[in-house]
KEKE-3310 file (N, C-alpha, C; in steps of 0.2 Angstrom, whole numbers, plus 5000, padded with zeros to 4 digits):
npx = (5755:5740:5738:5734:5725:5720:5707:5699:5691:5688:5698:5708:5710:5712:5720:5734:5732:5732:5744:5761:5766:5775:5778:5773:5759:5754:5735:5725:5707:5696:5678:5660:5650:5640:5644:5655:5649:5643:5655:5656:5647:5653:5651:5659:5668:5681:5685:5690:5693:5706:5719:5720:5733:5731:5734:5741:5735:5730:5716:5704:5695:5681:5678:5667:5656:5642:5626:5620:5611:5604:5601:5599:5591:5601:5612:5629:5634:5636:5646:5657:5670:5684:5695:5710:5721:5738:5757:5765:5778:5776:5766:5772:5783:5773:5768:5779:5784:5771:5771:5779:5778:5765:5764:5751:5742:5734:5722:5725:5717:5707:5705:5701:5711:5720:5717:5701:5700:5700:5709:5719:5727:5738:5745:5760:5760:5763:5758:5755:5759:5754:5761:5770:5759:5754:5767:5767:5756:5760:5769:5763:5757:5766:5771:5762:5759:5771:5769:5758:5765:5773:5763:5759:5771:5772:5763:5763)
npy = (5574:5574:5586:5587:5598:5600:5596:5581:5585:5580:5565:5563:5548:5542:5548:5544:5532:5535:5543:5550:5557:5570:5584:5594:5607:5620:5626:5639:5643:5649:5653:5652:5656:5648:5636:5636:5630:5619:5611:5609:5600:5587:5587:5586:5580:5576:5566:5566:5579:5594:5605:5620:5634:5649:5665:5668:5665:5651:5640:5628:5616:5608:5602:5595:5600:5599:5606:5617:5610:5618:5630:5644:5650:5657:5651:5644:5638:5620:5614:5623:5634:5636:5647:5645:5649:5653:5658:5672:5669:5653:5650:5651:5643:5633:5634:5631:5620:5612:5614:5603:5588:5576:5581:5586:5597:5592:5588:5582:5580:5591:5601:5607:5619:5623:5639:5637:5637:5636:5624:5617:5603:5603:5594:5592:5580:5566:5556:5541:5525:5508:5498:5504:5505:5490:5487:5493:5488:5475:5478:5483:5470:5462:5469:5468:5452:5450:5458:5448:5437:5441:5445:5432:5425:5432:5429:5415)
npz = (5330:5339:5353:5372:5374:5361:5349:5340:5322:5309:5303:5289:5284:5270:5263:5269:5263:5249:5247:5249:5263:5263:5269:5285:5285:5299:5297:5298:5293:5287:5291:5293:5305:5309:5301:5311:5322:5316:5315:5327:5332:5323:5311:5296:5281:5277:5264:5249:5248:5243:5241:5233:5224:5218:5213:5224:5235:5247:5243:5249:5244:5238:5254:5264:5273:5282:5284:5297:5309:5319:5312:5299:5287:5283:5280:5273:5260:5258:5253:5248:5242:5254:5261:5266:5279:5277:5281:5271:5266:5269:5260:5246:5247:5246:5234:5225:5228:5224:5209:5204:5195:5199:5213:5227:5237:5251:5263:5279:5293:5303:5316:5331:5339:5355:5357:5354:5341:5323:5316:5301:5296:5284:5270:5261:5246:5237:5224:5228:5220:5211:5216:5226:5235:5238:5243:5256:5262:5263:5272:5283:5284:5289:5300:5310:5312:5317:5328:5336:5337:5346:5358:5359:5363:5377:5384:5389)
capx = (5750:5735:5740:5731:5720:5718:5700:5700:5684:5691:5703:5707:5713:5713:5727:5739:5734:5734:5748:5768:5766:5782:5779:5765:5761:5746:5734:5720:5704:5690:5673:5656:5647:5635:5649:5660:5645:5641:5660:5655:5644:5658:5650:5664:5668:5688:5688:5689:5698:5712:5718:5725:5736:5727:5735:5744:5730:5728:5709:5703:5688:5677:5678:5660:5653:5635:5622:5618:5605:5600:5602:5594:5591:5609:5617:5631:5632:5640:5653:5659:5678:5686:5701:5716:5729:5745:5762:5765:5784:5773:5761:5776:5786:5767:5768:5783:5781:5765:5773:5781:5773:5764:5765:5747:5741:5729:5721:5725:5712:5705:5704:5700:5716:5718:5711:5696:5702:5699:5714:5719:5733:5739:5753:5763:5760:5768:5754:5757:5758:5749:5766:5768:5753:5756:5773:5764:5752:5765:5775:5758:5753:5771:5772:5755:5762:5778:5766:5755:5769:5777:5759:5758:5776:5771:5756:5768)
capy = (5571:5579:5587:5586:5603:5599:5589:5581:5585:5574:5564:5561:5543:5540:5551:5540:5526:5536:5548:5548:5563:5574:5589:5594:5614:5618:5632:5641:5641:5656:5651:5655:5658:5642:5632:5630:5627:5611:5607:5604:5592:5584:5587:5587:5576:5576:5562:5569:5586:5593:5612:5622:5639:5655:5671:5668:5661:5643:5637:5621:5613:5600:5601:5596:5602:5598:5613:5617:5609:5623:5637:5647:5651:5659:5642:5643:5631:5616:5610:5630:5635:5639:5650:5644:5656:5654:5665:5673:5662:5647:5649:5654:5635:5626:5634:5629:5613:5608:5613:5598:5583:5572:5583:5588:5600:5587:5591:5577:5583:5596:5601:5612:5620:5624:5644:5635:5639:5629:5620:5612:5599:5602:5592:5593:5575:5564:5552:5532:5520:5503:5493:5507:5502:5484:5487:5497:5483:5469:5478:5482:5465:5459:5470:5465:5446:5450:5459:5443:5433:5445:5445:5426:5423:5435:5423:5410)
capz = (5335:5345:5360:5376:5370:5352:5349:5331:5322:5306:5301:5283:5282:5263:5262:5270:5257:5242:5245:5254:5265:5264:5273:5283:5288:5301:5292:5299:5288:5286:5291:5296:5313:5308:5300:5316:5326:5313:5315:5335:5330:5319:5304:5292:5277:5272:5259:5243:5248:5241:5241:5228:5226:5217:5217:5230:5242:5246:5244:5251:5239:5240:5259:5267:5281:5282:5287:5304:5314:5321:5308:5297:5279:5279:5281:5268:5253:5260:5247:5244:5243:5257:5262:5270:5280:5278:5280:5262:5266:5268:5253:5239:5246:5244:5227:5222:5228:5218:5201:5202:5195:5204:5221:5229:5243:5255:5274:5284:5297:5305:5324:5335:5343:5362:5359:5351:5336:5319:5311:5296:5296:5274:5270:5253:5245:5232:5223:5228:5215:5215:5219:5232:5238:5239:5248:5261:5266:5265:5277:5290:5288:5293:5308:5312:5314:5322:5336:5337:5339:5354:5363:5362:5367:5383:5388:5394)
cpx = (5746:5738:5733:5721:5717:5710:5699:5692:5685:5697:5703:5713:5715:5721:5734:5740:5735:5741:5755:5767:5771:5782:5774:5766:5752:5744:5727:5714:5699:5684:5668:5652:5644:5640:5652:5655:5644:5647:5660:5653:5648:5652:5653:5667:5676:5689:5690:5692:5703:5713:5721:5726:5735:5728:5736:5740:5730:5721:5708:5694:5688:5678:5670:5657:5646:5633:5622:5611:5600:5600:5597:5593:5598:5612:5619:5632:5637:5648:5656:5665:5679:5694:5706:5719:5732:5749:5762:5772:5781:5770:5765:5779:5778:5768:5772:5786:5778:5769:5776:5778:5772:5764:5755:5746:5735:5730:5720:5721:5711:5701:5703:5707:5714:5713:5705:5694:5702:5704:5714:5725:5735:5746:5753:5765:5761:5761:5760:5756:5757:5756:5768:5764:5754:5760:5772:5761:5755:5768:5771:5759:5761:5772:5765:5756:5766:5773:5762:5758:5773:5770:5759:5765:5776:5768:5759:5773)
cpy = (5576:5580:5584:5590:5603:5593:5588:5582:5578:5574:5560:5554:5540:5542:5548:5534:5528:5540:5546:5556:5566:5578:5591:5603:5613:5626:5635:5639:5649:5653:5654:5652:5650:5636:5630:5627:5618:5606:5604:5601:5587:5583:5588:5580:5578:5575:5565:5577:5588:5602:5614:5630:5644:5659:5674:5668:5654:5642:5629:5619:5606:5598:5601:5600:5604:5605:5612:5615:5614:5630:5639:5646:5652:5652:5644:5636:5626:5613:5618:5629:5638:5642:5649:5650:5653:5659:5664:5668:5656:5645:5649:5646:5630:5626:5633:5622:5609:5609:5608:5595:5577:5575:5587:5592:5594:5588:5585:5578:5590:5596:5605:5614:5623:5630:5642:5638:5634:5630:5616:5610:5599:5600:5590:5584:5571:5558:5544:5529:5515:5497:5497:5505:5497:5483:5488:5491:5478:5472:5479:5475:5461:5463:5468:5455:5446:5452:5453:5440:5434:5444:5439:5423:5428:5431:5420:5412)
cpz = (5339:5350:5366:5375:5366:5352:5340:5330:5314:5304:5292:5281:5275:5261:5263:5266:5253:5241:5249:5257:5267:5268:5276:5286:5292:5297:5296:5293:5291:5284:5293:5303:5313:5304:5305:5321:5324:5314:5323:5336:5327:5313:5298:5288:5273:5265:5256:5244:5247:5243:5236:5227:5220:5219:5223:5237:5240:5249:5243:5247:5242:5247:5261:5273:5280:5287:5295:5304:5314:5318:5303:5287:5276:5279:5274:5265:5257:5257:5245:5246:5250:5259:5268:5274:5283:5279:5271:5260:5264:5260:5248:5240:5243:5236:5224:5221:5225:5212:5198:5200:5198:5210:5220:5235:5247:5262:5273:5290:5298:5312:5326:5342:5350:5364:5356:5344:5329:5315:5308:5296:5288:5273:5261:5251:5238:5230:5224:5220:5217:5218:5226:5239:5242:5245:5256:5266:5267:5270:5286:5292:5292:5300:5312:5316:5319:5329:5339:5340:5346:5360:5365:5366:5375:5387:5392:5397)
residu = (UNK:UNK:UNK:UNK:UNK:UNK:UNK:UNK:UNK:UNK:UNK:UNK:UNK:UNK:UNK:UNK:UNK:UNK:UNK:UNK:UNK:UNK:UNK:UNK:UNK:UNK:UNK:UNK:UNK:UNK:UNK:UNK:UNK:UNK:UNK:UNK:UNK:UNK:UNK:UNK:UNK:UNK:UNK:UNK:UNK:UNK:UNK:UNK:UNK:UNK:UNK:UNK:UNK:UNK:UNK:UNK:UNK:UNK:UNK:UNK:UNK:UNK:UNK:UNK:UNK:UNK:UNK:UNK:UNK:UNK:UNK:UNK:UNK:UNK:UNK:UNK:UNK:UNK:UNK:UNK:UNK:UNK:UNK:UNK:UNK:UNK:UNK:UNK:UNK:UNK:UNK:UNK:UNK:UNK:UNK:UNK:UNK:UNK:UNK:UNK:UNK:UNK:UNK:UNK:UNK:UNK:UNK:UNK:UNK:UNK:UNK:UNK:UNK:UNK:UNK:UNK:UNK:UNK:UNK:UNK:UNK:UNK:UNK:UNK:UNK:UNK:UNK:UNK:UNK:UNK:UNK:UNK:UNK:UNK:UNK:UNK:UNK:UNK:UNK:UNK:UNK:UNK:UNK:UNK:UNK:UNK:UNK:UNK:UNK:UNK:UNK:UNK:UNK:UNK:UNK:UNK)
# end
């Protein structure tokens, strides 16, 4: 959960529907001078991002981050790789992790920490299945009821 200091720039809610989230690690990321500026803006696009483990780096694809406003010609390519940091302990359990089948690397957001610093929340995740699925939602909608029923029996 965000602290007090922490300001979310996004949050990657799909994740929660399509995946079971096992373990999560926080990760720095490697940007540009005009990227974190567009990240003040909250310009950042999670959906569809995933990250994955290359000679022992972990790179984060398909993350958006629309150009800056106010930049220049240098504005790097928006959809480009970027590079995670992890400890090398960290990076060897993610990769031995995914080898499994069915396990993924996936950012659940990404914030701005207290030294105004940009983190990435990457958690090691297991694909849902659609009865999974189902389950999930049958058991929201039922606590969703149950709280209904405690607001209105408070009324009287």
């Amino acid at each position: 959960m965000p602290t007090r200091e922490e300001k979310n720039i996004a949050k990657n809610r799909r994740a929660f529907h399509d995946y079971e989230v096992l373990r999560t690690f926080e990760a720095g990321i490697v940007l540009t001078g005009t990227e974190v500026c567009s990240l003040r803006e909250n310009n950042c696009q999670l959906t569809d991002c995933f990250a994955v483990v290359r000679k022992g780096e972990v790179w984060l694809m398909n993350l958006h981050i629309a150009p800056y406003s106010h930049g220049n010609i240098a504005n790097p390519d928006p959809d480009r790789s970027r590079k995670l940091l992890l400890h090398r302990k960290e990076i060897r359990m993610l990769e031995s992790q995914v080898r499994e089948k069915g396990m993924a690397l996936v950012p659940l957001r990404m914030y701005f920490a207290q030294n105004n610093l940009v983190k990435v929340e990457l958690a090691v995740c297991r694909g849902k299945k659609l009865y999974d699925k189902r389950a999930d939602m049958a058991k929201k909608e039922s606590q969703r009821e149950v709280e209904r029923a405690l607001k209105d029996a408070r009324r009287f």
